[in-house]
C-alpha positions, 0 to 999 in steps of 0.5 A: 494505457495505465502503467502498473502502480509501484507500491515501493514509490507510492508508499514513500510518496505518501510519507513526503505528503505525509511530512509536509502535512505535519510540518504546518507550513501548508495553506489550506488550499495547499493542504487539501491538495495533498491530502487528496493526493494522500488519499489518492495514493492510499487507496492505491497502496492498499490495493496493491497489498490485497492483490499480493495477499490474494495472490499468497492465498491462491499460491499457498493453497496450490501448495497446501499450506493453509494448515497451522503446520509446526516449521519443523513438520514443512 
């Protein structure tokens, strides 16, 4: 059973590792576990925005705005 990937959590987890690479205080072994952990969450965070884009896709062409309208004609 998978549990559904929070963007919100992933995204700042990545900021953590994010800032413990930057600070230099890593080993290389440490270093390189982090970066896959990185990585790792990367590719869940950009799968999670093109479900959501995907999803705004399909909702706005229900809805018939995928033309370029001025806000004051919606």
């Amino acid at each position: 059973m998978s549990s559904k990937f929070d963007f919100n959590k992933g995204l700042s987890e990545l900021e953590e590792i994010i800032g413990k690479m930057e600070s230099g205080d890593l080993s290389l072994e440490e270093s390189l576990k982090c970066f896959e952990e990185g990585i790792k969450l990367h590719r869940q965070c950009h799968s999670a925005l093109s479900s959501a884009e995907q999803r705004i896709s399909v909702l706005s062409e229900e809805d018939n705005y995928t033309e370029d309208k001025p806000l004051d004609d919606i």
